[in-house]
C-alpha positions in Angstrom: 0.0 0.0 0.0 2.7 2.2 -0.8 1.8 5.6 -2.3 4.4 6.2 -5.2 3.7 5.7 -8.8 4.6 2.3 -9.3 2.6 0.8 -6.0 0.5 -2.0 -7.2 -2.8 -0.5 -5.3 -3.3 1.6 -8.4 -3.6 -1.7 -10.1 -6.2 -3.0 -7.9 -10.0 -2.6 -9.4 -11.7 0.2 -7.6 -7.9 2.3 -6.9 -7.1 2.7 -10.7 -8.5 5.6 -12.9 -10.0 2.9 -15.5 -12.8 2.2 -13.5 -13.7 5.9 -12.5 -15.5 8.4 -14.4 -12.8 9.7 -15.8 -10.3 10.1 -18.7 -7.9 7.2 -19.3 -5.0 8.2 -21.7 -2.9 5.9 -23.9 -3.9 3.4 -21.1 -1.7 4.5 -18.7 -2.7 5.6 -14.6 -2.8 8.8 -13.7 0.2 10.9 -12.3 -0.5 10.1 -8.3 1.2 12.8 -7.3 -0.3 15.5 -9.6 -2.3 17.7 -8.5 -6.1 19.0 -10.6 -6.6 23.1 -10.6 -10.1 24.4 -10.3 -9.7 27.3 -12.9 -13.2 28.5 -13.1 -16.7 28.1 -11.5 -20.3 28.7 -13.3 -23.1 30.0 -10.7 -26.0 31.3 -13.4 -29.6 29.4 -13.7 -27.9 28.9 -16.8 -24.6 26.5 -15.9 -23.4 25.4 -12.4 -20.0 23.6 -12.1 -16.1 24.4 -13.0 -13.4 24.2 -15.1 -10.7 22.4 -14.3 -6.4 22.0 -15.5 -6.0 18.6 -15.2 -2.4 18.9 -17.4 -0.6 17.9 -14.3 -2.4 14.3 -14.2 -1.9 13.9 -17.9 1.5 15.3 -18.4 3.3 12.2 -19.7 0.7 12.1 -22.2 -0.1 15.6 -23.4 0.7 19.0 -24.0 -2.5 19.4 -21.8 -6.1 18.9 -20.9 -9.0 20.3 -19.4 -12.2 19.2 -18.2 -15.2 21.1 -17.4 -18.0 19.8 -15.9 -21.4 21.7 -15.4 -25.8 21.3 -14.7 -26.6 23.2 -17.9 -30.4 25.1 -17.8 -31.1 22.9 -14.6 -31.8 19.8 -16.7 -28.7 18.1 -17.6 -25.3 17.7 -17.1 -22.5 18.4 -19.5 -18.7 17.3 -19.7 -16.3 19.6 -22.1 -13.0 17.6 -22.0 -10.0 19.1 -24.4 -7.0 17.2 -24.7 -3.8 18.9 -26.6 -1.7 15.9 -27.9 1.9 16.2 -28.0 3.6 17.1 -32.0 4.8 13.3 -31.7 2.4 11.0 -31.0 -1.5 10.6 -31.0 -3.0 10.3 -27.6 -5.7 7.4 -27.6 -8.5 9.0 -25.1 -11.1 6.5 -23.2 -13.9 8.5 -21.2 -15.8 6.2 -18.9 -18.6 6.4 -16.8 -19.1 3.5 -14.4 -22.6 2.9 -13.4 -25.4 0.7 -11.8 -27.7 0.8 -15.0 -28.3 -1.1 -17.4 -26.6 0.1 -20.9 -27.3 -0.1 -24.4 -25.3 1.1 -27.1 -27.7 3.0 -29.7 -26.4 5.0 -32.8 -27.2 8.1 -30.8 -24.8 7.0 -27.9 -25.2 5.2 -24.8 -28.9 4.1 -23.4 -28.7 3.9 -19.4 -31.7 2.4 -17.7 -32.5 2.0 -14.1 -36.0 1.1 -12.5 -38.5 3.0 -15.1 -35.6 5.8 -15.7 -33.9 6.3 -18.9 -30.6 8.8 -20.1 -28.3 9.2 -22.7 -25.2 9.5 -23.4 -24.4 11.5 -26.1 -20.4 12.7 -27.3 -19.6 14.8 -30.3 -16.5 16.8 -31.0 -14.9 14.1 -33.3 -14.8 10.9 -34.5 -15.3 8.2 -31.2 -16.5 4.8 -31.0 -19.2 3.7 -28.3 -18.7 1.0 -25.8 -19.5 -0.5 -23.0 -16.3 -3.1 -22.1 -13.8 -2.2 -19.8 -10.3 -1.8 -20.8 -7.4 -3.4 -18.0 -4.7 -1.3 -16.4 -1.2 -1.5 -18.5 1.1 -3.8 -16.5 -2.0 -5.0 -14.4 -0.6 -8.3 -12.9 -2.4 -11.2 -14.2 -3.9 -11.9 -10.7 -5.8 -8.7 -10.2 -7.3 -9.7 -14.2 -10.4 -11.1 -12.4 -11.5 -8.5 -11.0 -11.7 -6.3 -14.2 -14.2 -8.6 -15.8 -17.6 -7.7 -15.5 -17.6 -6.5 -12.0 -19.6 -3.0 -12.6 -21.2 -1.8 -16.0 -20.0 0.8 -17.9 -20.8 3.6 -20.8 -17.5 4.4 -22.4 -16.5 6.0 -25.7 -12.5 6.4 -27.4 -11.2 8.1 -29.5 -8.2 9.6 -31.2 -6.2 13.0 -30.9 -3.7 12.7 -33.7 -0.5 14.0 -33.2 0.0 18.1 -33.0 -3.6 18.6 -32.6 -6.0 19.9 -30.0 -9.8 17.3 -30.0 -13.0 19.5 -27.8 -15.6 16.5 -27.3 -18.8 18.0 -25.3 -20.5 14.9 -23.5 -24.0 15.2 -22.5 -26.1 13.3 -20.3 -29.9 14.1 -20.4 -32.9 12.2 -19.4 -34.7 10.2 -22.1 
């Protein structure tokens, strides 16, 4: 339970950023010791939530990348992720929401259904590709493999940032 980098409790399920709603990079874990900024807040009827640097979590990965993260009109939420990739390699970008739901993958996004409730997931900004598997750690030993497998459900997309350029995808989750 060691705290540096390579500590294997950021391999087990439920420590590592691959099962959190979050932004998964190339695969890799997130910089432990980096630290997320709060650049902005939003307090109008209009938009609620912040802005956030999260460069510093990225940093081996891209030039940088922000996230903001907001109720828009009262009614639903929306994500604004922009990732800068570096001018020498693409950076392959999983977003993932882990969830209780059941999900279906539609050609409008991700269908999440719990009880009689119903919401979509929705991503535009570029091309991505829909899906609701869950990717394993890199260098996840092969005993912790188990507990990737079906454990908790998830509504995930990927997608490419090709090498020198900046990707804005706006997520949106509304009720169906």
């Amino acid at each position: 339970w060691k705290m540096g980098q390579e500590s294997l409790r950021w391999k087990m399920y439920g420590y590592n950023n691959a099962q959190h709603s979050t932004l998964t990079l190339n695969g890799h874990d997130h910089d432990c010791r980096a630290l997320a900024t709060l650049l902005e807040t939003y307090d109008t009827p209009e938009k609620r939530g912040g802005l956030f640097d999260l460069s510093p979590v990225y940093a081996a990965d891209a030039k940088s990348v922000t996230r903001g993260i907001y109720i828009a009109d009262g009614d639903h939420l929306e994500l604004i992720d922009c990732i800068a990739a570096p001018d020498t390699a693409d950076v392959h970008v999983r977003w993932n929401l882990v969830t209780d739901a059941s999900v279906q993958l539609t050609p409008q996004g991700v269908v999440l259904s719990a009880k009689d409730k119903k919401m979509l997931l929705h991503a535009e900004g570029c091309p991505l590709e829909y899906t609701t598997d869950i990717s394993v750690p890199e260098n996840t030993p092969s005993e912790f493999a188990p507990f990737y497998e079906k454990r908790q459900r998830f509504a995930a997309f990927t997608f490419v940032v090709p090498a020198g350029q900046s990707v804005s995808v706006k997520t949106r989750l509304e009720r169906l």
